[in-house]
Structures are given as structure tokens and as C-alpha cells.
FINUPA-658215 format. One record per residue (C-alpha): x, y, z. Coordinates in steps of 0.5 Angstrom, whole numbers, plus 500, padded with zeros to 3 digits. Each point is the difference from the previous one (the first is absolute). Example, Ala and Ser with C-alpha at 12.3 -4.5 7.8 and 13.67 -1.06 7.14 Angstrom:
REM FINUPA-658215
525,491,516
502,507,498
REM end
This chain:
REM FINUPA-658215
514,327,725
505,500,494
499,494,495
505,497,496
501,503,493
506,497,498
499,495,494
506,495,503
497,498,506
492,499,500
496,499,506
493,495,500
497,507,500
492,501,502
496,494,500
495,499,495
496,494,503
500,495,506
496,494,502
501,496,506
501,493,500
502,494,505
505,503,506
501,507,497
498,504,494
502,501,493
502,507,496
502,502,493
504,506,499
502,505,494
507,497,501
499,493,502
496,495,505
500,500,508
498,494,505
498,500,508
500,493,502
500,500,508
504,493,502
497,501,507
497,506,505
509,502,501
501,500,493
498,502,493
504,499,494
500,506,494
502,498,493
501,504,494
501,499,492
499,501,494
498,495,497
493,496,500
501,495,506
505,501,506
506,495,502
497,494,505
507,496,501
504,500,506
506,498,503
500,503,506
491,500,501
497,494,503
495,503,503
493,500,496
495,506,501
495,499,506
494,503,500
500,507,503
494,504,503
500,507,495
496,505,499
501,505,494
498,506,497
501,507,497
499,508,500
502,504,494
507,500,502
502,493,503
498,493,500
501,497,507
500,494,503
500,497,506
502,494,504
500,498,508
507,503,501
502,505,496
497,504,493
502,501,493
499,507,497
501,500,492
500,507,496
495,499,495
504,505,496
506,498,499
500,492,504
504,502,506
499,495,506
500,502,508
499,496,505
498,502,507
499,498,506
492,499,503
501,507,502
502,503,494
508,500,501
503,501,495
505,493,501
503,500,492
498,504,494
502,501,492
504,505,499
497,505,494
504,496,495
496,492,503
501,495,495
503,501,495
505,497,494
506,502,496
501,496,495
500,493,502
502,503,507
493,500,505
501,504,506
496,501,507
501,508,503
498,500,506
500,507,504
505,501,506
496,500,506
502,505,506
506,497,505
499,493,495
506,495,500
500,493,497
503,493,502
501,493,497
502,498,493
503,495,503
508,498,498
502,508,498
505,503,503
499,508,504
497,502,506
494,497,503
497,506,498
499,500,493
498,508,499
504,503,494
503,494,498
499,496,494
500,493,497
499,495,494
498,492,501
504,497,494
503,493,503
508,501,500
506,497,502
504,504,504
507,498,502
503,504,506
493,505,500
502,507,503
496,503,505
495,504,495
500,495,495
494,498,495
497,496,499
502,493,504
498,493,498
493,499,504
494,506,497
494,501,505
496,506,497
496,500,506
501,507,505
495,502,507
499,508,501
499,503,505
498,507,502
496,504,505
498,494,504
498,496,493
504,494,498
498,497,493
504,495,495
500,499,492
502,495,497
503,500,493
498,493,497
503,502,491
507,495,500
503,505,494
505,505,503
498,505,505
501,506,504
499,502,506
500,507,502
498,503,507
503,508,498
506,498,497
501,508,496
494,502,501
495,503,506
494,498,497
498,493,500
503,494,500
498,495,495
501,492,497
502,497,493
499,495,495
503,499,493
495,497,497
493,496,502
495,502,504
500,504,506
498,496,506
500,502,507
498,498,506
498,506,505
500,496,507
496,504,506
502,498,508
500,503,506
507,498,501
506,498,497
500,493,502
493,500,497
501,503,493
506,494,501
494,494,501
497,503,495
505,500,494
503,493,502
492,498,500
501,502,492
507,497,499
500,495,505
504,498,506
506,496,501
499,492,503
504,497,505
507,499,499
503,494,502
503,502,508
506,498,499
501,505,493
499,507,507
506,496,503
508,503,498
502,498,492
507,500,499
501,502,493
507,501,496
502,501,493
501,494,500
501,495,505
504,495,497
502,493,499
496,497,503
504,498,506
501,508,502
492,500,500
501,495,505
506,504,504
495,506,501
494,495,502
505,497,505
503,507,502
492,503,503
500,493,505
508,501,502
498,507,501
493,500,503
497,504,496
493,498,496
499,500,494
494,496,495
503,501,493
505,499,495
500,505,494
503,496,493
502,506,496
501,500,492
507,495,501
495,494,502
499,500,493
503,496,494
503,506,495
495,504,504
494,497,496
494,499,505
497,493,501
507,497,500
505,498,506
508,503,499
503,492,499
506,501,505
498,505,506
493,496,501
502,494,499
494,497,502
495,505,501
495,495,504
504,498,505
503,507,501
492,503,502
499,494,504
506,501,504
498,507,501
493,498,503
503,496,504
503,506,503
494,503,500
502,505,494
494,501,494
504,501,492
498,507,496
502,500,493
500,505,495
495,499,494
502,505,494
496,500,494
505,500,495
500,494,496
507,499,496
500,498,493
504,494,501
498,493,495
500,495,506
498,503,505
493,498,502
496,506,502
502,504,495
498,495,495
493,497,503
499,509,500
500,499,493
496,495,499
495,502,504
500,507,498
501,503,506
505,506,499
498,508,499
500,502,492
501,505,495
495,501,496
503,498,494
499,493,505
507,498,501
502,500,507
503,506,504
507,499,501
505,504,506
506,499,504
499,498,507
505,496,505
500,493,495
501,505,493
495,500,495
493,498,503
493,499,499
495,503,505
493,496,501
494,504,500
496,499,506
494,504,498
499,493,496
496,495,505
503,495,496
508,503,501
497,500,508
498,492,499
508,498,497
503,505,505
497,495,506
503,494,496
506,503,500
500,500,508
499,494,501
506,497,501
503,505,505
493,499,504
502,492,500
507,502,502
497,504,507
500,507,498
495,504,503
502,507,498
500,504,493
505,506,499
497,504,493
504,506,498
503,503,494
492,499,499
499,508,497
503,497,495
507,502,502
505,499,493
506,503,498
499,507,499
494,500,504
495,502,494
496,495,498
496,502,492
494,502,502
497,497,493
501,493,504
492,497,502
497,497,504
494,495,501
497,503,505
495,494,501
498,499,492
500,508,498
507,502,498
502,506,502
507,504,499
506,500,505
497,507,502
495,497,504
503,494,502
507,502,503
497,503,507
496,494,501
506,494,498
502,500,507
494,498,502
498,495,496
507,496,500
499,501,509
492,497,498
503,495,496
505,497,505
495,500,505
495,497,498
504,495,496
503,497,506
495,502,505
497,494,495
506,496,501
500,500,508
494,496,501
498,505,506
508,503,502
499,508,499
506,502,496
504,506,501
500,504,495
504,507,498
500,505,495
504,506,497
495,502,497
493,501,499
494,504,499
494,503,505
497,492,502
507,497,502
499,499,506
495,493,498
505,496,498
508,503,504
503,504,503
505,505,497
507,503,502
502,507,498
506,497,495
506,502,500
502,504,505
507,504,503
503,498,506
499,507,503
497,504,505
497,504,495
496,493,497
500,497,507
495,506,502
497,501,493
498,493,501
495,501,506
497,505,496
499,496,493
497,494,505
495,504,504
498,502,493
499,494,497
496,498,507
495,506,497
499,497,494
498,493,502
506,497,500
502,497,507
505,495,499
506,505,497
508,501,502
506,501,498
507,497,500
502,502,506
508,502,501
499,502,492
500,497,494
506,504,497
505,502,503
504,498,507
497,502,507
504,502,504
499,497,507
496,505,504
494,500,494
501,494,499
497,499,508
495,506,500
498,497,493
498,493,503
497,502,506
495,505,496
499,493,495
497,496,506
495,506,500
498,498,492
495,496,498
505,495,495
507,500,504
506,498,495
507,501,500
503,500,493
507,504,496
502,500,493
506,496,497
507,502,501
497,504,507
502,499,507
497,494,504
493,503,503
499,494,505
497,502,507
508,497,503
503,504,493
501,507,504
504,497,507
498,497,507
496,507,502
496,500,493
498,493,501
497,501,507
497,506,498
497,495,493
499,493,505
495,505,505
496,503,494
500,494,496
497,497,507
496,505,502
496,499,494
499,493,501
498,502,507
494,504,497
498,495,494
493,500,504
499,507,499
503,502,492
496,493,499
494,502,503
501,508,496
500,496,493
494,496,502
497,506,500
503,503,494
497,494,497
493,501,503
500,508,498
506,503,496
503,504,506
507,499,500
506,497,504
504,507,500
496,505,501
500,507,498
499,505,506
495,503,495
496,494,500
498,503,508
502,507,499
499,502,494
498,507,502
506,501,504
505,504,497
506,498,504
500,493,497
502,503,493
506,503,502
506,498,497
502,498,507
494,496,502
498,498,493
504,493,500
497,498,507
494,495,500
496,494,505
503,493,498
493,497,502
496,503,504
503,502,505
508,501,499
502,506,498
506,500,496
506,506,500
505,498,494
506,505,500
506,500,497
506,495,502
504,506,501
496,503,505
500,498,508
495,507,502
493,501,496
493,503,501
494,496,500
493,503,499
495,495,504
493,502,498
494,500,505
500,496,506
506,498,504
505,494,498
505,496,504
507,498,497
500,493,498
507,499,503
500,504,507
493,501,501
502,507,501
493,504,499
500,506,494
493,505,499
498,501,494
504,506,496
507,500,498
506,498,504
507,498,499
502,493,501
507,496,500
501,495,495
507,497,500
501,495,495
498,494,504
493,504,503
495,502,494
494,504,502
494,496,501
494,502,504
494,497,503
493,502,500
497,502,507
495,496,501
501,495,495
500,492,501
507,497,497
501,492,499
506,496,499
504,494,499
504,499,508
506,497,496
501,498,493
504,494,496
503,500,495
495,502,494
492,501,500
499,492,501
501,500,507
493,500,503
500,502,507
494,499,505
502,507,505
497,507,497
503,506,503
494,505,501
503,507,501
495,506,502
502,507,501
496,505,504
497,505,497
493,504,500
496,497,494
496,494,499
504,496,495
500,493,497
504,495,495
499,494,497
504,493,500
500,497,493
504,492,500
498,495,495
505,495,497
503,505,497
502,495,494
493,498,496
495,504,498
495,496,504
499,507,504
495,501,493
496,494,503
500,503,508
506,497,502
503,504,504
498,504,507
500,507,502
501,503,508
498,507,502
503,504,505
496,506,503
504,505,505
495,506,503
506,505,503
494,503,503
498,495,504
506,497,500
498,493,498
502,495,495
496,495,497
504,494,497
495,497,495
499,492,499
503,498,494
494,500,493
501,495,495
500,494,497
507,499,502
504,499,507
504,505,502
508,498,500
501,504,507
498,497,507
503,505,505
499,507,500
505,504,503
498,507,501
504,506,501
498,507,503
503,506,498
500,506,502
496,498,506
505,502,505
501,495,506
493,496,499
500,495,504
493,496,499
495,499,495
493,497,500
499,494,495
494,498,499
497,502,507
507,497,503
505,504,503
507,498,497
506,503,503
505,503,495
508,498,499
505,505,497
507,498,496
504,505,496
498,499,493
503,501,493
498,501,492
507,499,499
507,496,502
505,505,503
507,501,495
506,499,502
504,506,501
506,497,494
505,503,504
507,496,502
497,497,507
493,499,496
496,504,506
492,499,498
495,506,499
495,499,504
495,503,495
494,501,501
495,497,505
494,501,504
501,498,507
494,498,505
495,499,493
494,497,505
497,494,496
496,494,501
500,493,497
493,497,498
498,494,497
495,500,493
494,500,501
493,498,496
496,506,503
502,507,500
504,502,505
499,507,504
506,504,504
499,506,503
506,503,501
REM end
């Protein structure tokens, strides 16, 4: 094997000596110094340096490591090391790393060149393996195969990004490989600017980068990619609770304005029967764009305005952006001064740049005492009722978008330049904004998004894909970027439905919002001196389209509700990747079936372009029922209508849906009839119900209740389990519905023989056809859906079908 000659580029080169030490061993090399620290029996984390002690600070990390069984030993040639799940071979000659499965697999391996440094630069090269691909990355543009595609981490505010722009607001350097029946993840823990490249101009290897620091990465072994997703949000973490009104529909404009249009929109949802949850202040709330200060003559009288939205049920988002003006007399920016909160020069002079107020002040939230003022400085929007906190323009965005990189910060008292601090600012401003006023809340979860952000996010907010453009290019690219962000940890993601920039023509408008109501963050937002984007905004047709997804996205609260208690517990997204079940599958990677994914765990979404009424799926494995039609598909590829009204969604077989019977006017309308759908299939499947206050964190003491649902297709059996916890179950009644039973007309429960009665059934209302006589369209339904009525119970009840 060649080694490296050139004097540009050193490698660590062979190893000179090695010790074990607690949870991993310790080597030095010619070239500088390695560790292997296992975090537990999935994960090993490798480091690298050339300096005497290796870089311990995390952002991102919150895991410790754990003690880990391990053996080691070593022959002339390698040292090895063995865990319970998989080993690491390292080449004594040159400290290249392998890691294999217990059968000596090879499931990732250094390439010749290992780790090595290019001035300041360090790089990992991994080799290419036979048929690999690779996913994650989080919010990259591209294809969901990242194969011959490369990418950097540098927090960038990109207005009106084009389709292969790079890189974006949000930076998560953590990917999942995949080949030969393996899958593995590397996680890139160096905030400094990065590279990723997965064969990108060469067919050698693939390879990730810093500029400066230590190499630090996280190898993550997993007998699927749903566990490799456990295990890296194990060490990063996971999202809490949102509130549940935060999941409902948000309305968003920039900007809504005065305060009696902000009312007139409130109105109008209720007028026009469409749900809805939140209102969106944009910049104009502001006075002079300056945060912490209301606009004197559009909100007049902030507090009555977000009591009056309450009362209707509506909960108030505002934006947050860092910049402080300059400005004598205006408090935060004097009490920021005082209290020394703002990022440097290193000459110790504030660092000064243009944003929406002119020139600004930014705080540096890597100080703990920036985080304790910011929290003072919510305070008064808190007592006001605000609930929600909007950060962007946190990359940090300015005017000429280039921010001196000599700039520093405190990074918890050992400063550190701009350099290292850009990619992780975000982050810290989204930490800042909700600790500070999950603190201030006494108890009342915040809902928290960001623009911005690093691996680690998602414990403090959501995160939108920033400024879009109303195409169907972006419509489509935006599946692809959420699904992504559910690979890398964040769950809670979406993007501004209907686009951001530029003006939706009606038919994508309507598509867009149906895809929306299948996204885990669900708002409608447009630009200034755009076309109203409102779901009544398009005409009659585009309204009811908008009322029927809106609506049946309030219909399934308990299922999207239940999917974010689940990534809350585990890490696995709400969108989720046909690669997270099939990673193997090579249809799923196709540009034609790389955009689908399961809402949950058992909807399967089919976006596609507005302009098209015809379209071919790919239903991987079993067989899937239409969710609007019942019609029943095998797996394969197959073509189905999607006119504009009708996206593709498609049903599990043999899986167990539940949801609202009717819905009101927001979230906080409380039912007592739970809807249970089942749908016949030959596996044994099962689901569990989440429902809590949906309000507080007493969830973190138990207060709350879980109920699961068995259906064993084999022996055609149901089992409706007793609600568990410490909280009562909202719901009284069940109704069961039975699809794809065909005419059943009895079920046992419990022993007793209940007949079953049938009704035509429907997900979604009929459209009028909007022509002059104003005929209807009777849409879709499934006639003579057999279904029984069952009170709530405090046993398990069993039906067999």
C-alpha cells in the first residue's frame, strides 16, 4: 500500500505507542496524537490531533461516555479492538482505522491517505465501498442519495436558494452509509467550516473536513437506520414536547399589519371555517425594526390585541432577530452595552453590521451571562402572552452577508474566533430564547423556531428551510430537505408553504398546502410586495381544497401528536425516509421515488408537481390501501390520478390509524370520540396513542397516558389496549372502522357477538364543481365502510374480526 509522500499533506503515520485508559485506548503517532473513546456498545468516537491534549467542548454532545465491554489486542501489523457489536482495526503503520461487523464485514474503512492534515485543514478519507450510497446532512439541497455529491457546513443566509445551492442556514454534519446489507453513521462533531464529500470528482473515496481543530467523529454501528438515528440523537439529543397548538396550521405574512388586519385574518379562518392556531408577527410589529419594542401606531395596544387573539383561540409567534441597532435611548441596546453582552473585536470594541434597524450590535450567546440578559429581555413579551418565539437572521445574516471572521467569541470563557463560532450562533441564540423563556413560562412549553442551527437543534426548536420560491421546483425540493433533516435528528422541520418568494399561481398553491398538512411544522408564509398566499387567497376551488387538508390535518392530531411523542422518546422522525425502512431498496432512490416518505408510521406520502394530474408511485413491500378510496394497491410501481384537489396518500396494510371524528376551530377543542381506523393486512402490526396536556411539561413527571393498539392480520384480531398512565384519556367512545374487510358484518368483543353497521365514509368533504349552476363533485368516498360504535373501557378490549 502507497503512503503519503508529499510534504503538503501529513498523515498521522505509523504509531509509535498506545495505552488503554477508561472506555477506549490512547496512541501517539509520528504525526500527532489519536484516541478511542467508546460512548456505548453502538458508538465509538475517534479523534485525532497535533497537539498534546485533544478538544473536549461540545455544542452538539451531551452524551458522556459509558462504560463499554472491550477487548484489545495486537499482531505485528494491526491493533484490534473489539466491542459487542462491531470492531475497529487500526494499521499500525500508518493509524488508519476499520470497523467491521462481528463477522469481519468490513462496514467502513480509511482509505490510504486516513487522517491526515493540510495546514490547518484535517481530513478524514474514507474508501469508497462497493454499491455505497450515503443520506443525511440534514438541510442540503440534492438528491437523497448523496453518492458523487459534495457539500460544506458554513451557516449562510441564502435568499431565494436555487435548487443546488450550498451551503443553506441550518448545518448538521452527520450522514448514514449504506452498502452490501450494512448501514453506519458518522457524525462530524468540529464547528469550524466543513466539507463533505460522498465521490464528488473522484472514485476513490469519500471524505469530511475541517479547517482547523481537532478531528472529531463519531462512528455509529446499527442494525438499521432507524437505530443508527437513536443512537446519534442519544448523543446530540432530542427534541422535547412542542406545545400542540404549535403542530396546528400558522398563518404567517410578511407582515400582518396594523393590528386590526391582523384581526381581519383571525376573523376570516372562523368566517370561513378553516382551523387554524397561530398568528405570525413578522418584522413590521416592530418599532423601526428594533426587537423588544412594539410599532406605536399598528399595535397600538399590544396586550388587548393578543388577549383578543386568544380569545379566539389563536396563539401569537414573533420574530426575534439578533441585531441590536445602535441607537441612544433605546433600551436594549444600552442595557447590552452595560452589561457587556455583544460579540467583539479583538481589539475589544463591539462588532458592528447592518441588518433590518441599520447598524447593529449582536449579542454573544456563547456567554452565559448574554444568555441570563436575553432571558430579562423576553420578559415583557411573556407578561403580554406571548407563547411563541420566531429566530432568524441568526446565521448571522447582514448586509453583504460576510461577516470578518476575526470577530470572537466567548464560548463559555475560552474565546474563540468567528471561525469556530459562525456555524454554532444559531444554535445558541435558538438555546438562549428557549431556556430563557421556557424559564419565564412557569411550566407553559414555549414553541421555539429557528433559521439556523447546528447538529444538537433540535433540543431547543424547530427549524424551517428559510427562504424559499413559490415553485414546484422548491415545493418538491422541500420533501427532499425535510426528509433529510428527519435523518439528521430534527423531527420538528418545514418550510413556507405556498413559497416565501415569489407568487403561487393557484394550482400549486393548493398541491403545496395539501403536502403542508403531511409536514411536521405547517405554515403558510410570503414576502412583502407578494400576492396574498392565505388558504381563501387562490378563489372558491382552492379554498375548499385548502379547508379539506387543513381539516383533515386536525382530524389526525392524535396520530402526528402521538409520532412527535415518539420522536421525542427516540429520535425518529415525523417524516420519514422511505430509507429508514428500506434502505436497501434501490427503487427508493430514483429521481421519481426519492421524494416519497411515511408521515408517521403509516401514511405514505407521493408529492408531486402541481402541474401534473398522472403520476407513478413505488409502494415498497406489502400491500397499501388509497387513504381517500380505499382502492387496494400491491407493492410495486404503479400510476395514480392526482388532480389538484386529490394528493397521493396511501395507507399501511394492516396498520391501525386513529383520529379526531370532527374538528373545531383549533387544537384546543377537546373531543370525547376517537376514531380507530384498521385496515386489513397479513402482519401483525401495533401503535401507540400519546396524549397529555399538551400545554406543560408535567408530562416530565408522568402526567400523561399512552394506549396501544395490536392487529394481528394473521388471526384477524384487534386488541384495543387499556389506557396506561397517570392521566385520563380525553376520549370516551370509540368508533371502529374496518377497511378492506369487505362486507364484514359481525365481530366478537370481549366474548360477545356485536353486529356491525356501515355508512359511506369520507377523509375528505366533496368540491363543488365551480361551474355556473354550481353542481357538486362528489369526490371521494367509500361506500358501506362496516363500523361499530364502543364505549372506552378500563380493560383491554379484544375483537376478533
Amino acid at each position: 500500500m502507497a503512503i503519503l509522500h508529499s510534504s503538503l499533506s501529513k498523515s498521522l503515520s505509523q504509531i509509535d505507542s498506545w495505552a488503554s485508559i477508561p472506555n477506549g485506548i490512547s496512541g501517539k503517532a509520528a504525526n500527532g496524537n489519536f484516541r478511542v473513546l467508546f460512548y456505548n456498545d453502538h458508538i465509538a468516537r475517534v479523534t485525532a490531533s497535533q497537539h498534546e491534549t485533544f478538544e473536549e467542548f461540545s455544542y452538539a454532545v451531551i452524551a458522556n461516555p459509558k462504560n463499554t465491554e472491550f477487548s484489545t489486542n495486537e499482531d505485528a501489523t494491526h491493533l484490534h479492538i473489539k466491542s459487542k457489536h462491531f470492531n475497529i482495526s487500526i494499521d499500525k503503520a500508518h493509524t488508519r482505522f476499520a470497523f467491521t461487523t462481528k463477522q469481519n464485514a468490513v462496514i467502513n474503512e480509511d482509505d490510504t491517505f486516513g487522517i491526515s492534515w493540510n495546514g490547518d485543514q484535517v481530513t478524514t478519507y474514507k474508501k469508497l465501498q462497493q454499491g455505497e450510497r450515503f443520506i443525511g446532512l440534514g438541510e442540503k439541497t440534492g438528491p437523497l442519495d448523496r453518492r458523487g455529491q459534495g457539500y460544506q457546513n458554513w451557516n449562510t443566509d441564502n435568499f431565494a436558494y436555487h435548487s443546488g445551492a450550498d451551503p443553506l442556514y441550518c448545518s448538521t454534519p452527520f450522514y448514514i452509509g449504506i452498502h452490501n446489507g450494512l448501514v453506519y453513521g458518522i457524525f462530524l462533531d468540529n464547528t469550524f467550516k466543513s466539507f463533505v464529500n460522498f465521490g464528488a470528482s473522484n472514485n476513490r473515496f469519500s471524505s469530511f473536513s475541517a479547517d482547523k481543530g481537532d478531528m472529531n467523529y463519531y462512528f455509529i454501528h446499527g442494525e438499521s437506520v432507524a437505530e443508527v438515528i437513536q443512537h446519534y440523537t442519544h448523543l446530540t439529543g432530542r427534541m422535547p414536547l412542542p406545545p400542540l397548538w404549535s403542530i396546528g396550521y400558522q398563518q404567517c405574512r410578511y407582515s400582518y399589519f396594523p393590528d386590526t388586519e391582523v384581526q381581519s385574518i383571525a376573523d376570516t379562518f372562523h368566517e370561513k371555517d378553516i382551523p387554524a392556531d397561530v398568528i405570525v408577527f413578522d418584522i413590521h410589529y416592530m418599532e423601526a425594526y428594533k426587537i423588544f419594542t412594539w410599532h406605536k401606531e399598528h399595535f397600538r395596544d399590544p396586550k388587548k390585541l393578543i388577549a383578543d387573539l386568544q380569545a379566539k383561540g389563536f396563539e401569537v409567534v414573533v420574530m426575534c432577530d439578533p441585531g441590536i441597532k445602535v441607537e441612544d435611548g433605546y433600551h436594549t441596546y444600552e442595557d447590552g452595552v452595560k452589561q457587556n453582552v455583544f460579540i467583539k473585536y479583538p481589539d475589544g470594541s463591539n462588532f458592528t453590521a447592518q441588518v433590518w434597524p441599520g447598524w447593529c450590535h449582536f449579542p454573544d450567546f456563547t456567554k452565559p451571562a448574554t444568555r441570563v440578559w436575553w432571558k430579562e429581555q423576553f420578559k415583557e413579551y411573556v407578561s403580554l402572552g406571548v407563547k411563541g418565539f420566531w429566530n432568524d437572521m441568526n446565521e448571522i445574516a447582514t448586509w453583504g452577508n460576510q461577516l470578518p471572521e476575526n470577530i470572537e467569541l466567548d464560548f463559555e470563557g475560552n474565546p474563540d474566533s468567528m471561525r469556530r463560532g459562525r456555524n454554532i450562533y444559531g444554535m445558541q441564540m435558538a438555546r438562549s430564547t428557549y431556556e430563557g423563556t421556557k424559564a419565564l413560562m412557569k411550566g407553559k412549553r414555549p414553541f421555539n423556531l429557528t433559521r439556523a442551527g447546528f447538529s444538537g437543534i433540535q433540543r431547543y426548536a424547530a427549524v424551517w428551510t428559510g427562504d424559499n420560491v413559490a415553485t414546484d421546483e422548491h415545493m418538491m425540493l422541500g420533501t427532499r430537505m425535510l426528509n433529510s433533516m428527519g435523518l439528521a435528528g430534527i423531527a420538528f422541520c418545514g418550510y413556507d408553504v405556498g413559497g416565501f418568494v415569489g407568487d403561487a399561481n393557484p394550482k400549486l398553491f393548493a398541491r403545496w398546502i395539501a403536502l403542508g398538512a403531511f409536514s411536521p411544522f405547517f405554515r403558510g408564509h410570503s414576502m412583502v410586495n407578494s400576492r396574498d398566499s392565505e388558504p381563501w387567497s387562490f378563489g372558491e376551488e382552492v379554498e375548499e381544497i385548502s379547508r379539506n387538508y387543513i381539516k383533515l390535518r386536525y382530524r389526525l392530531m392524535p396520530y402526528i401528536y402521538s409520532a412527535f411523542y415518539e420522536a421525542a422518546q427516540s429520535g425518529m422522525p415525523v417524516n420519514r425516509s422511505l430509507a429508514i425502512y428500506h434502505p436497501h431498496d434501490a427503487k427508493i432512490y430514483q429521481g421519481q421515488y426519492q421524494h416519497q416518505y411515511l408521515f408517521g408510521a403509516n401514511l405514505l406520502v407521493a408529492p408531486i408537481e402541481s402541474y401534473k394530474e398522472l403520476m407513478k408511485v413505488y409502494l415498497p413491500e406489502s400491500n397499501w390501501f388509497g387513504l381517500y378510496d380505499d382502492a387496494l394497491y400491491s407493492s410495486g410501481e404503479t400510476i395514480v390520478e392526482c388532480p389538484p384537489d386529490k394528493l397521493p396518500v396511501f395507507v399501511k396494510a394492516s396498520a391501525v390509524l386513529v383520529m379526531n371524528q370532527e374538528v373545531g376551530n383549533n387544537t384546543k377543542h377537546k373531543q370525547e370520540l376517537l376514531e380507530i381506523h384498521v385496515y386489513k393486512g397479513e402482519n401483525e402490526t401495533s401503535f401507540t396513542r400519546y396524549e397529555d396536556d399538551g400545554d406543560s411539561f408535567d408530562y416530565e413527571q408522568g402526567n400523561f397516558c399512552t394506549q396501544q393498539f395490536v392487529h394481528n392480520g394473521q388471526k384477524q384480531q384487534l386488541i384495543i389496549e387499556k389506557v396506561k398512565g397517570k392521566r385520563n384519556s380525553q376520549y370516551k367512545k370509540y368508533v371502529v372502522y374496518f377497511h378492506g374487510f369487505g362486507a364484514l358484518e359481525n365481530v366478537s368483543v370481549n366474548g360477545n357477538n356485536k353486529q356491525l353497521l356501515s355508512k359511506d365514509y369520507r377523509y375528505l368533504q366533496p368540491l363543488r364543481s365551480f361551474d355556473p349552476v354550481g353542481t357538486v363533485n362528489e369526490g371521494y368516498k367509500i361506500n358501506d365502510l362496516p363500523y361499530i360504535e364502543i364505549p372506552a373501557s378500563d380493560e383491554d378490549i379484544k375483537m376478533q374480526l
